[in-house]
C-alpha positions as CSV (number, residue, x, y, z in Angstrom):
1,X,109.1,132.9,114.0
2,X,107.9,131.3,117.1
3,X,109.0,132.8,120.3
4,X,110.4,130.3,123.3
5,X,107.4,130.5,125.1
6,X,105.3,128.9,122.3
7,X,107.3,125.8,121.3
8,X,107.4,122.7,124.0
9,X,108.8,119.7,123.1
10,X,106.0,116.6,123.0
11,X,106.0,114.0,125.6
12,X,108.2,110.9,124.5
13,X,105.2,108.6,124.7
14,X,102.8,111.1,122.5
15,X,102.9,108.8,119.4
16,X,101.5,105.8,121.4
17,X,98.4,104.4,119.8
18,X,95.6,102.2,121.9
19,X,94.3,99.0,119.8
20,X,92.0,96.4,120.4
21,X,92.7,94.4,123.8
22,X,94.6,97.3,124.8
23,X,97.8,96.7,123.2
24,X,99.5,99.6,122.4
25,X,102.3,100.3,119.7
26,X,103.9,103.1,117.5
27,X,103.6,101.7,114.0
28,X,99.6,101.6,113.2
29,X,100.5,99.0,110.2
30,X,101.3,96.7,113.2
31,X,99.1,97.7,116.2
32,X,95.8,97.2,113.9
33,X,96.8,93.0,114.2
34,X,95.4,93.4,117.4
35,X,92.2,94.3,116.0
36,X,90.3,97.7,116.1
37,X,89.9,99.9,119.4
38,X,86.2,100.1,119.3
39,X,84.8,97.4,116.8
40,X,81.9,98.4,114.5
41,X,78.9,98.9,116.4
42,X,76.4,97.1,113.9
43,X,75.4,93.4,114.8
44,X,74.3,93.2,111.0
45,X,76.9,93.9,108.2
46,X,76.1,92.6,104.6
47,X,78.1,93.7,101.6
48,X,77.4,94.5,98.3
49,X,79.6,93.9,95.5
50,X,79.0,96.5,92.6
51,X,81.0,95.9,89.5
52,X,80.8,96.0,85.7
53,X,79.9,92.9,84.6
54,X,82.5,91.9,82.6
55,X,84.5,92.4,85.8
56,X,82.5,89.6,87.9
57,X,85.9,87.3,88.1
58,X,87.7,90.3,90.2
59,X,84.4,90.8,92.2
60,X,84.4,87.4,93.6
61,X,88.3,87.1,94.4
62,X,87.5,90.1,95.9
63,X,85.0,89.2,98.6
64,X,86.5,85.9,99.3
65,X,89.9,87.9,100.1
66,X,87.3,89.6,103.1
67,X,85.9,86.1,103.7
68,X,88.7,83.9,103.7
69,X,91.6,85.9,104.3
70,X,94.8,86.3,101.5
71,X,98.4,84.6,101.0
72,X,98.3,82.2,104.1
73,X,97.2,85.0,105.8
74,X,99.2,87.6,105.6
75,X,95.4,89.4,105.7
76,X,93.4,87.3,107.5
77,X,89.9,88.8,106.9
78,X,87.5,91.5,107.3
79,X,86.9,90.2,110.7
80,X,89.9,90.6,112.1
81,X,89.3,94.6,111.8
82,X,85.8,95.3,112.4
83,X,85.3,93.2,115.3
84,X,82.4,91.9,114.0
85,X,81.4,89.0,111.9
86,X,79.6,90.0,108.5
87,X,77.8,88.5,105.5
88,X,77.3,88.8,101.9
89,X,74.1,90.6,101.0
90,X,71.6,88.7,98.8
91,X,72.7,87.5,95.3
92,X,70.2,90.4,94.1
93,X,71.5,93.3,95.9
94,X,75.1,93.1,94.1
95,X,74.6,95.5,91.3
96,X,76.4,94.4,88.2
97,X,76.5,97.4,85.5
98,X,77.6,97.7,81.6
99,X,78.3,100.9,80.5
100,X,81.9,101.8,81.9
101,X,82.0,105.0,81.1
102,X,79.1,105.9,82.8
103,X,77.4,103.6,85.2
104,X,75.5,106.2,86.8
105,X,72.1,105.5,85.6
106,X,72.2,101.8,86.4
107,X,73.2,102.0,89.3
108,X,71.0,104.8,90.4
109,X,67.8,102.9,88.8
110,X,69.1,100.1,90.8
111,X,68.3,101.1,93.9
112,X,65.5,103.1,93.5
113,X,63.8,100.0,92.5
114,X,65.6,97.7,95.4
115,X,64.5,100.9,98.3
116,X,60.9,100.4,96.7
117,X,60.7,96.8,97.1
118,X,62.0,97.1,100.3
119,X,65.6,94.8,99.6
120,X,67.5,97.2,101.8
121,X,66.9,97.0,104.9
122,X,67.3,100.1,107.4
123,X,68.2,97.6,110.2
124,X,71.0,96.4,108.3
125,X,74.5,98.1,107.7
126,X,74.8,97.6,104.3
127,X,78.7,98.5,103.0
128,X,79.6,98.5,99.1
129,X,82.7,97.2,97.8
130,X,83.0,99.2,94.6
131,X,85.4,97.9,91.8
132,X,85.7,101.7,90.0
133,X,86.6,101.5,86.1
134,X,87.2,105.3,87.0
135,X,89.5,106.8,89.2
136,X,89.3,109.6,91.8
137,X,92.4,110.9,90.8
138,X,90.7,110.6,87.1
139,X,92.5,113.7,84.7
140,X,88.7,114.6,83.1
141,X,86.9,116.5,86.2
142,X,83.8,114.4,84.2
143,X,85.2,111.5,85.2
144,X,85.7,112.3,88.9
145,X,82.3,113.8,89.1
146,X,81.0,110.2,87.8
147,X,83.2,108.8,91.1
148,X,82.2,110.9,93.7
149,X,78.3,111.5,92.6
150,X,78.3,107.1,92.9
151,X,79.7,107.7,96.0
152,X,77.3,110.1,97.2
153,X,74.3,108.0,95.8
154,X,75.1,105.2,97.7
155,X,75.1,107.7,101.1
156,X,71.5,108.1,99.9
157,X,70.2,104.8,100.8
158,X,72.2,104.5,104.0
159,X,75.1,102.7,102.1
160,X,78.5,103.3,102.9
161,X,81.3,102.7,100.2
162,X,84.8,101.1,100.0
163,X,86.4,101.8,96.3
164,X,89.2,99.6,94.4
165,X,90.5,100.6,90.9
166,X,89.8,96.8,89.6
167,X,92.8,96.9,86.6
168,X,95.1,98.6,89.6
169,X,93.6,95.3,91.5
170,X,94.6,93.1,88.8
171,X,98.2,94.7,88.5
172,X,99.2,94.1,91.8
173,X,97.6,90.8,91.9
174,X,99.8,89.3,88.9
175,X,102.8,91.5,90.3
176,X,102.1,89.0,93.9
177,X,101.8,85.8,92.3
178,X,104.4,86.5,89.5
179,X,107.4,88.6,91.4
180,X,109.7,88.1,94.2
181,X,110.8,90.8,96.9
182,X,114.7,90.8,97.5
183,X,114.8,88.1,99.6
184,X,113.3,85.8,96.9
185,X,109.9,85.7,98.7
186,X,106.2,86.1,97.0
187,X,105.3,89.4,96.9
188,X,102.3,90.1,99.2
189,X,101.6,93.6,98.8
190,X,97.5,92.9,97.7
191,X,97.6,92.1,101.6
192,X,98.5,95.3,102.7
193,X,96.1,96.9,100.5
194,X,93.5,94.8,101.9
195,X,94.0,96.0,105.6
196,X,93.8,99.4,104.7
197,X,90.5,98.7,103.1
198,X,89.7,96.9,106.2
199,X,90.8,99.8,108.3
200,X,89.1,102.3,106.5
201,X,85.6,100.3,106.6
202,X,85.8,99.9,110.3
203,X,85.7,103.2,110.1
204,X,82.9,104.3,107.6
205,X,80.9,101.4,110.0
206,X,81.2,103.8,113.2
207,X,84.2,101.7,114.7
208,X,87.4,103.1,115.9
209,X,90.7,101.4,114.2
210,X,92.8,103.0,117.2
211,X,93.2,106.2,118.9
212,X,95.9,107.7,121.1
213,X,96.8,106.4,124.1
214,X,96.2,109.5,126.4
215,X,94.0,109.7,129.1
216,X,90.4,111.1,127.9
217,X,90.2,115.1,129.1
218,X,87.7,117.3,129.4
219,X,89.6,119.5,125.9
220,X,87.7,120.1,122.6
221,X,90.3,120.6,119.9
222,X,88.7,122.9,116.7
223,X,90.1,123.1,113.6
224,X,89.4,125.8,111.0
225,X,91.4,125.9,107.3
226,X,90.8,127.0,103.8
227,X,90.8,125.9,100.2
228,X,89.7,125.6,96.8
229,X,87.7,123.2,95.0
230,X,89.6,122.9,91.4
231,X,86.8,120.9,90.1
232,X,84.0,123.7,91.0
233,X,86.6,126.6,91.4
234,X,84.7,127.4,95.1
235,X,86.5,129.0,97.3
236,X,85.7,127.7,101.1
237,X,86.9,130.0,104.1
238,X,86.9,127.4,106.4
239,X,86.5,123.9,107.6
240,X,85.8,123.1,111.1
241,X,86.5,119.7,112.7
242,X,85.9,118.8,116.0
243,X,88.2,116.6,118.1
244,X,89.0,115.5,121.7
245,X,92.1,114.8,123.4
246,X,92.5,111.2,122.4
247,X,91.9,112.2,118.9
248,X,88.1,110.8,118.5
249,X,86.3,112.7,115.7
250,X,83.2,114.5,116.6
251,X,82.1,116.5,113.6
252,X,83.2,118.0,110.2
253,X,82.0,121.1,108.6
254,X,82.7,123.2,105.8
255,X,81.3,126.6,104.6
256,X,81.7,129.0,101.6
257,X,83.8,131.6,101.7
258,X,80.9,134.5,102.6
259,X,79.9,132.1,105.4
260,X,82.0,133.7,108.3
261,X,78.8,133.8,110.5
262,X,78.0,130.1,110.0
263,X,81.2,129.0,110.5
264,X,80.7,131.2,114.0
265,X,77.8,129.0,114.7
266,X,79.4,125.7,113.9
267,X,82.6,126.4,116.1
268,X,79.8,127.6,118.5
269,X,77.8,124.5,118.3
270,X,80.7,122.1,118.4
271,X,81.1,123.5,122.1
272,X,78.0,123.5,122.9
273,X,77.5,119.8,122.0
274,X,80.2,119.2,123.6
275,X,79.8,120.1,126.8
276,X,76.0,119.2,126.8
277,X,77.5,115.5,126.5
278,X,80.9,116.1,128.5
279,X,80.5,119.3,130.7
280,X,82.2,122.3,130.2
281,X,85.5,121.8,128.4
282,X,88.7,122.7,130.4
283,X,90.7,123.8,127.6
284,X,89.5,124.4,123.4
């Protein structure tokens, strides 16, 4: 039990968020119509659709949801939440696969042979829309492994991912255009799945969808937990994150759980990078 002296009320105005243009608001589902705090810093974006090619029907309402906006707009774009106008990479980036099950090895062999002929471009932000036949939440741990190892690949060549179930996609398109709410009204709930999509590649791009709305501080904020990976059954003593005041991420480690010393270091370093950029922190 917390004694007196360690519990303080938070300020009335704490759960203020800062958006784009400055506006300011409690609910983030609202606020991020304002567009994103900091947009994406790239002047390049191009995505890549990757799909199974029996799937190419879902892959093109798909982008043109990004491009053109969805139910009178309701989500107006990609746009609207990067901050930044974008593009659809050439017709021979967008990786169409077969085998459903496993789509590793196209995909892989893919872009090995695109990197060597030079298609993608390191002074271009490439970001993949990935229609998964698999889900992360998938019951096999095979199955997972196949979602998060794509996932991973895609890091190797500098390619950031955004992943959509595709028969999840369908669903809640037929549910839109086939259902009312109870008001009588369309549904429109593809929309809001959109924006977090939209929020969550602002993001993976560098940008900054919103953060508090505190003054900055000279504070570094270090958090350490533990857990277990089911999949791998590895214990990990601790993950460290590294924060400021206004919430801005810095850095993210994690260590196994005979790592005590590095996780040391890596609280260690977090300061020291810290206040090599900001001076020396007035509180951690």
């Amino acid at each position: 039990m917390a004694s007196k002296t360690q519990v303080r009320p938070t300020k009335s105005d704490s759960n203020v968020l800062i958006f784009g243009g400055g506006a300011t608001e409690r609910n983030p589902q609202n606020g991020v119509n304002n567009g994103p705090f900091t947009p994406a810093p790239s002047s390049n974006i191009q995505l890549i659709c990757i799909f199974p090619q029996d799937d190419i029907t879902p892959a093109r309402q798909l982008l043109s949801f990004f491009r053109d906006g969805y139910k009178n707009k309701y989500f107006s774009g990609l746009k609207k939440y990067t901050g930044k106008d974008f593009s659809f990479a050439p017709s021979d980036l967008h990786i169409q696969f077969v085998d459903k099950k496993n789509p590793i090895p196209e995909i892989e062999n893919f872009l090995y042979n695109a990197d060597q002929n030079q298609k993608i471009n390191s002074e271009v932000s490439h970001l993949a829309l990935y229609l998964t036949p698999i889900s992360k939440y998938a019951t096999s741990k095979e199955d997972r492994k196949i979602y998060y190892f794509i996932k991973e690949l895609l890091l190797k060549y500098n390619i950031v991912s955004q992943c959509i179930e595709t028969q999840k996609m369908l669903k809640v398109l037929h549910d839109d255009n086939t259902k009312t709410d109870y008001k009588g009204q369309p549904l429109k709930n593809f929309a809001y799945t959109l924006q977090n999509m939209a929020i969550a590649i602002n993001a993976k791009l560098g940008g900054t969808p919103w953060r508090i709305n505190t003054q900055k501080q000279d504070e570094l904020i270090v958090g350490v937990g533990a857990f277990k990976n089911t999949d791998t059954n590895t214990q990990y003593i601790g993950s460290a994150f590294s924060f400021d005041n206004t919430g801005a991420f810095n850095s993210f480690e994690y260590f196994q759980k005979d790592e005590l010393k590095e996780l040391a270091g890596s609280i260690k370093n977090a300061i020291l990078n810290f206040s090599s950029a900001n001076g020396i922190p007035n509180a951690l």
